[in-house]
C-alpha positions as CSV (number, residue, x, y, z in Angstrom):
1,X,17.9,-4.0,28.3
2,X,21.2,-2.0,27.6
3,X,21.9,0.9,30.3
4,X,24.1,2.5,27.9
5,X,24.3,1.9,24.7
6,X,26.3,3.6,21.6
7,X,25.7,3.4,17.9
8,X,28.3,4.5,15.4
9,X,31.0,5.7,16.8
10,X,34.2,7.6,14.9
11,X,37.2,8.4,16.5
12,X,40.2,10.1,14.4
13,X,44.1,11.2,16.6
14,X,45.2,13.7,14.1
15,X,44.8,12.2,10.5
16,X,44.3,8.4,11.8
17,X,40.8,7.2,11.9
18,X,41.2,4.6,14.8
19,X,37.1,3.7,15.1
20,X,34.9,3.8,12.2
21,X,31.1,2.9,12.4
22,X,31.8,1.0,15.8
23,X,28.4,0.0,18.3
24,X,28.6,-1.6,21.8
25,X,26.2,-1.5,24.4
26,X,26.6,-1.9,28.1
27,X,24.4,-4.0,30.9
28,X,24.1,-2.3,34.0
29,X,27.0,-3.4,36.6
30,X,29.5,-4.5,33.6
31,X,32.7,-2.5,32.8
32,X,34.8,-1.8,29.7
33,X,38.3,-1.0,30.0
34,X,40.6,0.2,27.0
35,X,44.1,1.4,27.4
36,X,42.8,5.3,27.1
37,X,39.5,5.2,28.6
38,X,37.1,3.6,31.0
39,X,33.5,3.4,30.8
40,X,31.5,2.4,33.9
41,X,28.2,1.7,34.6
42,X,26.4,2.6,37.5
43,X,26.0,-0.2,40.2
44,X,22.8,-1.3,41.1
């Protein structure tokens, strides 16, 4: 089962919509790393 999990996700920088609608989910212990932001679970 997911330890975090998100479900339609919008993200707009002034009048840009960079995410529309997006999902993801996240296992405990995994990591997601983007160029502006980083997202960690914790450690078991």
């Amino acid at each position: 089962m997911a330890e975090l999990t998100v479900e339609n996700l919008h993200l707009r920088l002034g009048g840009n919509e960079i995410l529309k609608g997006v999902g993801m989910s996240l296992d405990r212990g995994r990591r997601i790393v983007c160029g502006c932001f980083k997202i960690k679970a914790p450690l078991p």
